[in-house]
ZATI-563460 format. One record per residue (C-alpha): residue in three letters; x negated, z, y; residue number from 1. Coordinates in steps of 0.25 Angstrom, whole numbers, always signed. Layout:
ZATI-563460
@aa ALA east X up Z north Y i NUM
...
This chain:
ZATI-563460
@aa UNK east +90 up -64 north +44 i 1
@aa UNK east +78 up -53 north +45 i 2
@aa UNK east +81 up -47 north +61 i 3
@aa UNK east +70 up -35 north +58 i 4
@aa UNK east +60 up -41 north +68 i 5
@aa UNK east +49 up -31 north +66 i 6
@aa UNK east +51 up -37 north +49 i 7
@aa UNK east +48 up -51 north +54 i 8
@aa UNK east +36 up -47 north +62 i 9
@aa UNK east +31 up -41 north +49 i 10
@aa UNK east +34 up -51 north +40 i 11
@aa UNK east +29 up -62 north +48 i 12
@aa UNK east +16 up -54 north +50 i 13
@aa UNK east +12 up -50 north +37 i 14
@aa UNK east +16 up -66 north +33 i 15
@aa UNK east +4 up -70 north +42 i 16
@aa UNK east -6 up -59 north +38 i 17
@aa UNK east -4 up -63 north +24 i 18
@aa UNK east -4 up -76 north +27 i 19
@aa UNK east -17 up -75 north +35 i 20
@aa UNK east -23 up -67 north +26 i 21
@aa UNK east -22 up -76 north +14 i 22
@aa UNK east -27 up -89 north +21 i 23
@aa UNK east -39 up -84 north +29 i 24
@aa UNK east -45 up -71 north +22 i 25
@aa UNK east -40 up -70 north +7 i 26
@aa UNK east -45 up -84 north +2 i 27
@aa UNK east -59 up -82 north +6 i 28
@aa UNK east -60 up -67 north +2 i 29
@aa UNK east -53 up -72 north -12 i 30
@aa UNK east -63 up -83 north -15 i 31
@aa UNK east -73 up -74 north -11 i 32
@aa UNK east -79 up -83 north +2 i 33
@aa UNK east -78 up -71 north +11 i 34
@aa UNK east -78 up -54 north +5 i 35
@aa UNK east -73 up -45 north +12 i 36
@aa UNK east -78 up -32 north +19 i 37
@aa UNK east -71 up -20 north +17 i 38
@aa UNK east -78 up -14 north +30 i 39
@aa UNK east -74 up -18 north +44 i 40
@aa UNK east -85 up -13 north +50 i 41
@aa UNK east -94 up -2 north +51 i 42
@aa UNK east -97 up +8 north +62 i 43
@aa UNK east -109 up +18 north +59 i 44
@aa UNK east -102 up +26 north +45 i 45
@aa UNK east -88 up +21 north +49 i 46
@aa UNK east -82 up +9 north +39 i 47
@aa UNK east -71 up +2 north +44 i 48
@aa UNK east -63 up -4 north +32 i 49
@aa UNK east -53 up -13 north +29 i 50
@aa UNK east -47 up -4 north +20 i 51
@aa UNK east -45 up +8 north +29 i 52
@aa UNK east -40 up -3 north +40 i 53
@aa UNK east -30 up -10 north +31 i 54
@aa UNK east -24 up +2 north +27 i 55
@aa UNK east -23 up +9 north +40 i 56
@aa UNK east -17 up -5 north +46 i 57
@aa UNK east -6 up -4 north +34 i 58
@aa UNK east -4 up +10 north +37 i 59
@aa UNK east -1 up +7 north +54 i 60
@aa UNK east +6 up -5 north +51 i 61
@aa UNK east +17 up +1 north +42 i 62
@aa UNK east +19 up +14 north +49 i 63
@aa UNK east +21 up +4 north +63 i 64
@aa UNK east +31 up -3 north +55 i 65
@aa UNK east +38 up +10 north +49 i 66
@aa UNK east +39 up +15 north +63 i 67
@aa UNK east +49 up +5 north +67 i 68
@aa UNK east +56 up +8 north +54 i 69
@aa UNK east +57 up +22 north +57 i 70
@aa UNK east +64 up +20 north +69 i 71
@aa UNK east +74 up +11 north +63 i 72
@aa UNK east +77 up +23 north +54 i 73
@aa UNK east +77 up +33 north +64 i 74
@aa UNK east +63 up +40 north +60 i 75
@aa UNK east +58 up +50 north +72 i 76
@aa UNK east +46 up +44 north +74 i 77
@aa UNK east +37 up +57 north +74 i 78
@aa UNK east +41 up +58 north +61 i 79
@aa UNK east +37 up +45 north +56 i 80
@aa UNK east +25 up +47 north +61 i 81
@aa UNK east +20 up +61 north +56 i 82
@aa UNK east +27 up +55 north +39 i 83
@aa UNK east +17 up +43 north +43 i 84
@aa UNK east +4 up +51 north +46 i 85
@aa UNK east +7 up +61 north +34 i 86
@aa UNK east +10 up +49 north +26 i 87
@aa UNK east -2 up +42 north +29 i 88
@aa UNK east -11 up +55 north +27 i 89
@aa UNK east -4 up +58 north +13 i 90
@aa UNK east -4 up +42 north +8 i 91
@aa UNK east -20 up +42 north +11 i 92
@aa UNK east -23 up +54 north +1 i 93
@aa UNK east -13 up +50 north -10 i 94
@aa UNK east -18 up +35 north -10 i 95
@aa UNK east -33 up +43 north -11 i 96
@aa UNK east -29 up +52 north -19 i 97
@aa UNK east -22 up +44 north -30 i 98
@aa UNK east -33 up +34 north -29 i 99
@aa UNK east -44 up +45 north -31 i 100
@aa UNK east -37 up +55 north -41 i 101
@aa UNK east -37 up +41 north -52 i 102
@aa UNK east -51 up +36 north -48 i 103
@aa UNK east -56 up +52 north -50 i 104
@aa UNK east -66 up +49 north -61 i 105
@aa UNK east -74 up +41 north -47 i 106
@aa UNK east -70 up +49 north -34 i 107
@aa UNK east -73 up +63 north -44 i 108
@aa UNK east -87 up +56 north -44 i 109
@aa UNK east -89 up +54 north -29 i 110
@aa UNK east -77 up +63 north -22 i 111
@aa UNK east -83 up +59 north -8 i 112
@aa UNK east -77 up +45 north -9 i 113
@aa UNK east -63 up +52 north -11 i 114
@aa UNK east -61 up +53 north +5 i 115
@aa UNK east -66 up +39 north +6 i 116
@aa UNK east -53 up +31 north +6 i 117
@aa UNK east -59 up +19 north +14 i 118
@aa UNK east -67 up +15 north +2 i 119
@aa UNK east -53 up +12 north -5 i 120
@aa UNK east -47 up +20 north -15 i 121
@aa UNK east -33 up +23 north -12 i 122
@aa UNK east -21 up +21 north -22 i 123
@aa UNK east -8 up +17 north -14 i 124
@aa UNK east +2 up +23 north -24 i 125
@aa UNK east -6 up +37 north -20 i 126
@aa UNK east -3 up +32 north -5 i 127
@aa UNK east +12 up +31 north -9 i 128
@aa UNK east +13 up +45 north -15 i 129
@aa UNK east +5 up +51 north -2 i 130
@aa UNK east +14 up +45 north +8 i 131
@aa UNK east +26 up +47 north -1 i 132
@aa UNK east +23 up +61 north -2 i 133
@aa UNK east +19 up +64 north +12 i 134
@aa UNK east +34 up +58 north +15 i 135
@aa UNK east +41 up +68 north +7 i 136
@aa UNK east +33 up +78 north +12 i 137
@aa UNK east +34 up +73 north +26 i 138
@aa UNK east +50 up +73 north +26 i 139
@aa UNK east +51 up +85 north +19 i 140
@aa UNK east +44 up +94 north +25 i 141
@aa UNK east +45 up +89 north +40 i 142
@aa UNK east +57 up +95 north +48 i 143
@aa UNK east +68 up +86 north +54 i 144
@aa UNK east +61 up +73 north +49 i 145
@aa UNK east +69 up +60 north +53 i 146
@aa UNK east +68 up +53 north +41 i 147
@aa UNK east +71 up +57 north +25 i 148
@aa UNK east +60 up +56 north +14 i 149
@aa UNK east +66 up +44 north +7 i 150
@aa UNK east +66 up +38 north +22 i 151
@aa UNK east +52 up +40 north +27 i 152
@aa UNK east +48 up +35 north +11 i 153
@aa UNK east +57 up +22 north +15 i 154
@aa UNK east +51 up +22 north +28 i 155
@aa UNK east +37 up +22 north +22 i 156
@aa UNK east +40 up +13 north +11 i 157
@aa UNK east +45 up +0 north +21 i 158
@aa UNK east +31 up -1 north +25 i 159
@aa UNK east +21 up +7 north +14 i 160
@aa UNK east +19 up -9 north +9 i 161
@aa UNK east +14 up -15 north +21 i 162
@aa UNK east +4 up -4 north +21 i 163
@aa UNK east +0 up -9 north +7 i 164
@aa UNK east +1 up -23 north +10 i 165
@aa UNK east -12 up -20 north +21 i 166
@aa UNK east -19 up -9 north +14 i 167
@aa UNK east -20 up -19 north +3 i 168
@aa UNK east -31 up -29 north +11 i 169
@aa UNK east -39 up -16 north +12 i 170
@aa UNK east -41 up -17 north -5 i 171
@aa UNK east -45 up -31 north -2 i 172
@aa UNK east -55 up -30 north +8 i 173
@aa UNK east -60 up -19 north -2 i 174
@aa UNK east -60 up -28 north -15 i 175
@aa UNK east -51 up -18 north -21 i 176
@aa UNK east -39 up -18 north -27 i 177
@aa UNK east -40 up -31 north -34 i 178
@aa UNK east -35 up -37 north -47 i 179
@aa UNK east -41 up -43 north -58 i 180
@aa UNK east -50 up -55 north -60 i 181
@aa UNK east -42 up -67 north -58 i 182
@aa UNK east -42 up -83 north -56 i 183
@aa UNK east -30 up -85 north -47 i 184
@aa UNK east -32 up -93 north -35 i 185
@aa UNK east -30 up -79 north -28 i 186
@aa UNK east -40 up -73 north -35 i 187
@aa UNK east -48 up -62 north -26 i 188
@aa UNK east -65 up -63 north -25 i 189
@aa UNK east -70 up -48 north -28 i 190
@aa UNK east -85 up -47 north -25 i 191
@aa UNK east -92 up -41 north -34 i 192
@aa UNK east -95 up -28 north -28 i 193
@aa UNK east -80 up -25 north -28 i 194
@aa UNK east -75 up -29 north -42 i 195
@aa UNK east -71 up -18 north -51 i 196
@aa UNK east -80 up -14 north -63 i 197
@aa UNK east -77 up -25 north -75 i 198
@aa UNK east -75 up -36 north -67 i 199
@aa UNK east -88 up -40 north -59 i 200
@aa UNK east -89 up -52 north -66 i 201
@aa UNK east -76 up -57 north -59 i 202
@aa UNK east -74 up -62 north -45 i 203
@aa UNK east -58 up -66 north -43 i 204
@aa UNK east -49 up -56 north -44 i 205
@aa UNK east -35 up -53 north -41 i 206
@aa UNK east -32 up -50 north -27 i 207
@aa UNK east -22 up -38 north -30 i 208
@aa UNK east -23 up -31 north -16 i 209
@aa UNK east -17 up -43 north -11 i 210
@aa UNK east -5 up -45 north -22 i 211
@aa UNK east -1 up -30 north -17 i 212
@aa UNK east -3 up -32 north -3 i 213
@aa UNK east +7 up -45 north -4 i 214
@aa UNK east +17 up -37 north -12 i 215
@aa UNK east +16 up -24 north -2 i 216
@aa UNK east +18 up -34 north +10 i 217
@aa UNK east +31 up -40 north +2 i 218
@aa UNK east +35 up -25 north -2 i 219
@aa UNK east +33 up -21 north +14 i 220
@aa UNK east +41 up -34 north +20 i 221
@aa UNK east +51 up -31 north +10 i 222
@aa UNK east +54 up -14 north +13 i 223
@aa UNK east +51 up -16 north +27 i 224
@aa UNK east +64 up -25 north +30 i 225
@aa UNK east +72 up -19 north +19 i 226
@aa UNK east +68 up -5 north +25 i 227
@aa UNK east +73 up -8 north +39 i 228
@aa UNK east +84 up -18 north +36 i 229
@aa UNK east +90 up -16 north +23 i 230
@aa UNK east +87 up -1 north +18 i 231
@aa UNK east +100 up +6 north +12 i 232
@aa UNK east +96 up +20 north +7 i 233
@aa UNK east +83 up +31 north +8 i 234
@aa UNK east +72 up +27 north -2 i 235
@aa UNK east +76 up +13 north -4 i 236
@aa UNK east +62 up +9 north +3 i 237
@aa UNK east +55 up +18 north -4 i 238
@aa UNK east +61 up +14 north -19 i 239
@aa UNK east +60 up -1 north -15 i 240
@aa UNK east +44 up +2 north -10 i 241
@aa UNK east +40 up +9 north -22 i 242
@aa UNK east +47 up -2 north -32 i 243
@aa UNK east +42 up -14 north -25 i 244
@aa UNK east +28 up -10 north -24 i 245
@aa UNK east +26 up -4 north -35 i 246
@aa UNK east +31 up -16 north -44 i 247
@aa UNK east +19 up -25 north -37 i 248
@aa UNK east +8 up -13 north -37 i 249
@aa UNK east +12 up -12 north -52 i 250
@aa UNK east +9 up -27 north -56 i 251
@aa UNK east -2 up -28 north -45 i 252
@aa UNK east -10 up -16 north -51 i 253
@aa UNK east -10 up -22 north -65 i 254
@aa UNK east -19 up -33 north -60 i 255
@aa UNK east -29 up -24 north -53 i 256
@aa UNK east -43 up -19 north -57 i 257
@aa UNK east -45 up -5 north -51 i 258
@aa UNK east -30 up +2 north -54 i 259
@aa UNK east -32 up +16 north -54 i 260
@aa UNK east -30 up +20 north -69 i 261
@aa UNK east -22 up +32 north -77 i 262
@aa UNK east -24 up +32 north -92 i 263
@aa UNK east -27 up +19 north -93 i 264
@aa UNK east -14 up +12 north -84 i 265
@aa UNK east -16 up +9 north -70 i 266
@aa UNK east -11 up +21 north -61 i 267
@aa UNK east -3 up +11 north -50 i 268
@aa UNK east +4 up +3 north -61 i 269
@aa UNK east +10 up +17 north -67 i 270
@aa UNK east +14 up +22 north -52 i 271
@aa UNK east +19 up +9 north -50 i 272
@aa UNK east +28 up +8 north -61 i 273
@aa UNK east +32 up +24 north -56 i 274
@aa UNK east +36 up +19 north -43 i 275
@aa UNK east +44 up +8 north -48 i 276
@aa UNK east +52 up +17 north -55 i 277
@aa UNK east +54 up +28 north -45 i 278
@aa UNK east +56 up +17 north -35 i 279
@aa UNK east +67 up +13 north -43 i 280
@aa UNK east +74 up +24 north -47 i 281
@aa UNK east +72 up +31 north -33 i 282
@aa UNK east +79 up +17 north -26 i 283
@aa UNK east +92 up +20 north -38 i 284
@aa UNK east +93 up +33 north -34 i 285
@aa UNK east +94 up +32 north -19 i 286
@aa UNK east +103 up +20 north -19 i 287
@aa UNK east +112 up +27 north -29 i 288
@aa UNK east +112 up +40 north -20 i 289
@aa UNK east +114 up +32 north -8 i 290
@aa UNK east +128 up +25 north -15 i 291
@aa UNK east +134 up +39 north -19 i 292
């Protein structure tokens, strides 16, 4: 029997959001009845979008969650707090970055629209590296820290997913990050406007945004109780986050139309397979170390 009340609440919420979600707004947008906006409003040159809200909401959300894990394993809050600012500053450039740098032959072309991430653009694996590396940097460098690099990865890792989980919905109100043409009776209306270049001439397409957002959701429901109820050694989060996501990112991204691209092979489906095996080796490694 589950006795981690804060897990419950979670799980029952995100049950009803999905659930609310998939009967009252995704069968209109889908069958193409009702498109969506990606601005909320606009207040003289200020835009607020649906993107910039749904990733900032994903990014409160987890670190509310992370903060009650933290003092379950004894984290000094001032700590947390100053990983988490860092965290988020160094996620934002590598996800703009890693986007920018294999999309060069455009942004080289019209470098102003670098700095302008709420038009979209932001590869999630580069936000992985970021807010990996500012932990390692964090916990290295900062004196009398409370908590271990492998630790403040687990930490981060028991509820990155949720944050994907929302930040997804932002592709969706964008029309982005979308599969291929399809017939399935979940098939995805693209206006035209939106559609990538080839496929004009088809309206339904896979609704991949939301295939990942599922499966982040599952990930997250999965390492947050695991995380707080089961752990057993350092790095076990962070092994099981990097294997689990990346398994559904890899299938997922063969399926989409605008994959960033190295010599011919899509760039998220190479990491992927990357971070599987890393993920794998590093969860060996550790659990070996911890039964010597």
């Amino acid at each position: 029997m589950i006795k981690d009340k804060l897990y419950i609440r979670v799980l029952v919420i995100s049950i009803l959001i999905f659930t609310l979600l998939g009967i009252l707004l995704l069968p209109k947008v889908f069958s193409g009845e009702v498109i969506v906006n990606p601005i909320i409003f606009t207040l003289g040159p200020l835009q607020i979008r649906w993107y910039g809200l749904l990733i900032a909401s994903g990014v409160f959300l987890s670190f509310y969650l992370a903060t009650d894990t933290a003092k379950k394993w004894n984290f000094d809050e001032n700590d947390l707090s100053n990983a988490v600012i860092i965290g988020i500053i160094f996620a934002i450039i590598g996800a703009r970055l890693y986007y920018v740098i294999f999309n060069w032959d455009i942004y080289s072309k019209m470098p102003s629209e670098i700095f302008k991430t709420w038009h979209g653009g932001m590869a999630i694996h580069g936000g992985i590296l970021g807010a990996l590396l500012s932990v390692y940097i964090y916990t290295k460098l900062k004196k009398n820290i409370s908590f271990t690099f492998l630790q403040g990865l687990d930490l981060m890792a028991h509820v990155l997913p949720l944050g994907q989980a929302i930040g997804r919905w932002g592709n969706f109100f964008n029309y982005e990050a979308y599969g291929g043409p399809t017939s399935l009776p979940w098939k995805m209306f693209v206006p035209n406007p939106f559609r990538m270049p080839g496929y004009e001439n088809y309206e339904y397409f896979h609704p991949t945004f939301l295939y990942e957002s599922i499966w982040d959701l599952i990930i997250f429901l999965f390492l947050f109780y695991y995380a707080r109820n089961k752990k057993k050694f350092d790095g076990e989060i962070i092994s099981l986050y990097l294997i689990l996501y990346s398994l559904g990112r890899g299938v997922i991204e063969i399926l989409r139309t605008d994959s960033l691209m190295f010599l011919g092979m899509k760039v998220a489906v190479l990491i992927s397979i990357f971070f599987i095996i890393f993920g794998i080796i590093l969860y060996i490694s550790l659990k070996k170390k911890m039964e010597v």
